[in-house]
N, C-alpha and C positions, 0 to 999 in steps of 0.2 A: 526519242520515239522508237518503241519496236514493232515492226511489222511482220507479218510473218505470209509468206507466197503457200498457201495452203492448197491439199490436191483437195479438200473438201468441204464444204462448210460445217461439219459434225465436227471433224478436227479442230477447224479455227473454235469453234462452241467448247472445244476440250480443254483447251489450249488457254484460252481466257478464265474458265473458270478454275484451271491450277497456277492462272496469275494472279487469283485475288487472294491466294490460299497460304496460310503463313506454312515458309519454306521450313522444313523438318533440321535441315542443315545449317540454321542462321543467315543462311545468304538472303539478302534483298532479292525480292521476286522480282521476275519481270514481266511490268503489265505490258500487256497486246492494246495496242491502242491502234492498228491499220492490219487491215486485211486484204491480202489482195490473190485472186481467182484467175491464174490462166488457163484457159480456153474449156471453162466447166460445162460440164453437163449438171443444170443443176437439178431436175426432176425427170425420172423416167419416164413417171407417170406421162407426160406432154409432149413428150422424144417419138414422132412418127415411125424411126428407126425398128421400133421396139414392137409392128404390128399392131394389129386392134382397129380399134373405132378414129384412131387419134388423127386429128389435120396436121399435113404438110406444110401448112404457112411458115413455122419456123423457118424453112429449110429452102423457099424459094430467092432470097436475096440471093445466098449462098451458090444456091443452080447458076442465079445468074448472073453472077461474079465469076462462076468456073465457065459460063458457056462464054461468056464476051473476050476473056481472057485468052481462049484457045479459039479463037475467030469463027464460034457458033451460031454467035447473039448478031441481032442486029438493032438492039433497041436504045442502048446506050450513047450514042451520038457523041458529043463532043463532053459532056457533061463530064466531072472530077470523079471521081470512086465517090468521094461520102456525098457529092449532088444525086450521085446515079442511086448511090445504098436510100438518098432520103427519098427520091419516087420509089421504088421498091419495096420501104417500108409504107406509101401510100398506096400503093397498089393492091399491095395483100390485103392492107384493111378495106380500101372502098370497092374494088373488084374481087377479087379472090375469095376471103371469106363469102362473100353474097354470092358467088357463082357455086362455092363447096355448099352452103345452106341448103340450093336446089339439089345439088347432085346427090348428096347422102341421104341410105339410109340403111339402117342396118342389115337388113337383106344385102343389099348390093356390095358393101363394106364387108361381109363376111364372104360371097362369092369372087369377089375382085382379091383379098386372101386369100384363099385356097388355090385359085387360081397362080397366084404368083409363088406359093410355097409350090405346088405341083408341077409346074415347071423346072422349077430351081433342084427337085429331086429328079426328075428327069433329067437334068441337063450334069447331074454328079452320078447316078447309075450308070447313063450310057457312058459315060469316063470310062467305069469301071466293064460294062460288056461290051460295048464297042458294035453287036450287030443282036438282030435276033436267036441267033442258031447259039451262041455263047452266053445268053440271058436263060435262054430255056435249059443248057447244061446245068448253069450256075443253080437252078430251082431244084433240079432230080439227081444231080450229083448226092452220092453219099456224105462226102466230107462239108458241102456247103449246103446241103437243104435245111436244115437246122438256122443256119443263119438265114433264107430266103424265108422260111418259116417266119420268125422273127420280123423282118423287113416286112413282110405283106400286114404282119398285124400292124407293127407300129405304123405304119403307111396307112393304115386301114381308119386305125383309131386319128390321126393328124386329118384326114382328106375327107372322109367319107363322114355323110350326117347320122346317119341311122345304123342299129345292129345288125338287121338284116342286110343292108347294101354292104355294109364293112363284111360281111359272113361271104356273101357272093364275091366280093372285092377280091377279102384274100384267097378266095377258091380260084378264079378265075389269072390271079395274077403267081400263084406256081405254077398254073398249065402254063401262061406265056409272058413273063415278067413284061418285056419290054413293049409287047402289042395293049397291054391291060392298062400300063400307066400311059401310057401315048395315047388311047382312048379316056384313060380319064383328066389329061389333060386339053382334051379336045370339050371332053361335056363341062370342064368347069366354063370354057371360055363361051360357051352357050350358056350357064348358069349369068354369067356376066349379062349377056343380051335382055339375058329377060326379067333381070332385076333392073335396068334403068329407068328409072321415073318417067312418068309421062311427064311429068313439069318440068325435067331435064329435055327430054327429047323436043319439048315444044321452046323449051330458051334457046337449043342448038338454032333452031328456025329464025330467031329472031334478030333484026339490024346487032342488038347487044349481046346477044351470046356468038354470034359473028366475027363482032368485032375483038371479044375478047380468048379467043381461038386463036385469034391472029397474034395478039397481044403475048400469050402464050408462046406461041412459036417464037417469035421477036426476041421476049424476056429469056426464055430458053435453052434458045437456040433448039431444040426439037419439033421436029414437024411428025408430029403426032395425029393421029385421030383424035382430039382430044373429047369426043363423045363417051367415048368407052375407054382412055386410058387417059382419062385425068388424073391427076392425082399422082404423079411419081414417087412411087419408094425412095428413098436416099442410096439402098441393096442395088436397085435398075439404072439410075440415073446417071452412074459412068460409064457405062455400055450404050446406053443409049444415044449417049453424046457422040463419045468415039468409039463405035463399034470396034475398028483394030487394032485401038490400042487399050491401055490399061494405066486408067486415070489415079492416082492413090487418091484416097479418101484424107489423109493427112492435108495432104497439099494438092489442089484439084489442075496444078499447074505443071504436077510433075506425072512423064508415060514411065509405069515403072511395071519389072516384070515378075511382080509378086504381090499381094497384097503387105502392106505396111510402108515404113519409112528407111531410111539409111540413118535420118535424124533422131531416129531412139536409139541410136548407141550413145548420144549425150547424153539420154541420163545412166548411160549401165557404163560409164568408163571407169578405169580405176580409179582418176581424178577423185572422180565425184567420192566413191567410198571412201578415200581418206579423210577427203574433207570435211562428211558428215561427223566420222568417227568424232573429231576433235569439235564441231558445231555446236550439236546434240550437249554436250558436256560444259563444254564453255557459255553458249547462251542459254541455254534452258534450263542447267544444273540437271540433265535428265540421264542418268546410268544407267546402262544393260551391259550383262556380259553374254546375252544371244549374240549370236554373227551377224551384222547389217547386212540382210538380201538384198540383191541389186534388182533382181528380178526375180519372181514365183508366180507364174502363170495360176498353180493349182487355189493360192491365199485367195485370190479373187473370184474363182470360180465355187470354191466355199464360203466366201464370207456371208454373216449373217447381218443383215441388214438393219432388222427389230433395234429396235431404242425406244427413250421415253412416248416420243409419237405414236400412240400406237392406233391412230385413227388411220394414220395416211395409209393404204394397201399397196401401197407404191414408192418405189426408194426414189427418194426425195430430201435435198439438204436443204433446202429452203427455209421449212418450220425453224430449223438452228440457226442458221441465217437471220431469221426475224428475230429468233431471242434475244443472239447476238448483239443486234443493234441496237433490240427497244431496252433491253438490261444496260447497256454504258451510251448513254445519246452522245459520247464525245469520241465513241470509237467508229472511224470509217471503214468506206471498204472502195476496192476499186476490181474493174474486171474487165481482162484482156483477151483479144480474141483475133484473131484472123480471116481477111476477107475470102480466102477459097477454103478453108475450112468444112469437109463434108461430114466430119466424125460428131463435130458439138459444134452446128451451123451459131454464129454471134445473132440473128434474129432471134433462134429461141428462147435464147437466154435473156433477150431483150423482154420478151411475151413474157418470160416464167418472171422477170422481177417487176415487173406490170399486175401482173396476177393478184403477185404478193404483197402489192402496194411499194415498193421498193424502189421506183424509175427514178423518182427525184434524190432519194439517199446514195445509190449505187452507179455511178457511170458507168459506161461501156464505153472503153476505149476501142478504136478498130487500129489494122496493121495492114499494111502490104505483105502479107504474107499466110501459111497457112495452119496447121494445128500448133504447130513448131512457130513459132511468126520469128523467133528470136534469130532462126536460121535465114532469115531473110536482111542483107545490111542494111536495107531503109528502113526496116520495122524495127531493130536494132537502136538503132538515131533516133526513131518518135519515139520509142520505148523507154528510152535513158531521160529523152527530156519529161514526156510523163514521171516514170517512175521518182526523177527528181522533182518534181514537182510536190510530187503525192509524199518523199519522204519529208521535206518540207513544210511543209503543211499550205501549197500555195494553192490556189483555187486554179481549175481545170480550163484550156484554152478556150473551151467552149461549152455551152449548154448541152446539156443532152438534149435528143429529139425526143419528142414526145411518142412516144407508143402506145397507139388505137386499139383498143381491143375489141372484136365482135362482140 
């Protein structure tokens, strides 16, 4: 049996079909007959993360694995992880989605965004001037007005709806950078007020929009307004929690003083690059004489997404994912993920292979642990015996849970 731990499903798609393919060099191919996904993001398109119109549900197990964990939550009781993860995955469907149904609409979905991007500029400007008297230099200095030039338009064209208000916008914000965005972070939050539904403001009122307020807090651990900030960003939702520390998104269990992990130097050690070196050639029969990058921030920040799909407007491995499976019905797949997990919450992955029709073909295994699960010993331990399970070919400890879709 080969399996192969793929960062992608377009890859594992690649990969299979240069294993049906007769080898140039006489060697026996080697068919992929297991695929297996840690901790994928498999659809942007449906990644709240990524702003837009898009629902949060993915991402609320997840909150509330990180808020119970760091003694936020109060809703979890005595119940196991995967008891507590299967009300949670109840919750979102029979509360959650039906409470987000009232609340959105695109109106309010577009000012509840601007809102949070305009802040979030605000709170990286003033890094940088520190009061008003060095916002207003920074604007009519010689050397930097070019640049504040710049700033007000992009600022302008991101925030502001119309050409006229963007024309006033950047006028008013070289006279006083820092009073101009601090006023239009104050009018989006009034933008917010006056977009929320009357059929939101009237379910607030009610025994059940009451109740699930509360439910929220509990699941949370945030005691919010939840009228006017429903719906947490995955961007807000570590601050929110522990305002004075600094939660990673990797792993929602660790206070760390940067964004990112310590656990991504596993994959960039030298280890690994030798390994690959001789991998690549031995299993795959696959030669290059380019240099194996360990890391290139810039590849990703270029890469082009376009493939045969050319419906989806959205980078999405899914569609190759279905190929995948419905082209060899004997080739599996399995997919691993992490319960504090903020970066590629395990719920959404659950929704997108739901979507895709895929719940019953693809399990979701879960971990104690977070992006990294492997860096966790007990995830470690379920992980060895899954993963032997799966190269095996033995059927999984348990069913998967069914996943409800609005």
């Amino acid at each position: 049996m080969t399996v192969f731990a793929c960062p992608s499903s377009a890859i594992c798609l690649s990969l299979q079909r240069v294993a049906i393919s007769p080898d140039k060099s006489g060697r026996k191919p080697v068919a992929l007959s297991g695929i297996i996904l840690g901790s994928p993001i498999l659809d942007f398109g449906t990644n709240c993360s990524q702003g837009g119109d898009v629902s949060c549900a993915g991402y609320l197990p997840s909150y509330a694995m990180a808020a119970d964990f760091n003694g936020r939550a109060t809703r979890r009781g005595t119940a196991s992880a995967l008891e507590y993860i299967d009300q949670l995955r109840t919750f979102v469907a029979e509360k959650y989605n039906p409470a987000r149904a009232i609340w959105y609409s695109p109106v309010l979905s577009r000012a509840k965004a601007v809102h949070t991007e305009a802040n979030r500029q605000y709170d990286k400007l003033f890094g940088l001037w520190q009061n008003a008297a060095s916002a207003r230099k920074w604007a009519i200095d010689v050397e930097t007005r070019a640049d504040a030039s710049s700033k007000a338009t992009e600022l302008a064209n991101l925030l502001v709806a119309t050409p006229a208000e963007r024309a006033d916008f950047s006028k008013a914000f070289m006279a006083d950078p820092l009073s101009e965005l601090k006023q239009l972070v104050a009018g989006t939050k009034l933008e917010i007020e006056r977009a929320l539904t009357p059929a939101w403001r009237d379910y607030a009122q009610t025994e059940a929009g009451t109740n699930f307020f509360k439910d929220m807090t509990g699941i949370t651990g945030l005691d919010l307004d939840w009228l006017r900030e429903f719906e947490v960003s995955p961007v807000k939702f570590p601050g929110k929690l522990l305002p004075a520390t600094s939660i990673g998104v990797f792993d929602a269990r660790v206070d760390i003083s940067h964004p990112g992990s310590p656990a991504a130097a596993l994959y960039t050690g030298s280890a690994f690059a030798e390994a690959i070196k001789s991998t690549l050639p031995a299993m795959f029969n696959y030669h290059s004489a380019s240099p194996y990058m360990l890391r290139d921030d810039s590849i990703r920040a270029n890469w082009k997404f376009e493939r045969q799909h050319k419906l989806a407007s959205f980078r999405t491995g899914l569609p190759d994912l279905v190929e995948s499976l419905e082209s060899d019905p004997a080739l599996r797949a399995l997919v691993l993920h992490g319960y504090y997990d903020l970066l590629t919450p395990f719920h959404q992955t659950e929704l997108d292979l739901a979507g895709a029709g895929l719940s019953g073909r693809v399990p979701v295994d879960l971990y104690e642990g977070g992006h990294m699960f492997f860096d966790d010993d007990k995830a470690r331990v379920h992980a060895k015996r899954t993963l032997d399970g799966f190269f095996d070919n033995r059927p999984g400890n348990k069913t998967p849970t069914a996943v409800v879709l609005n």
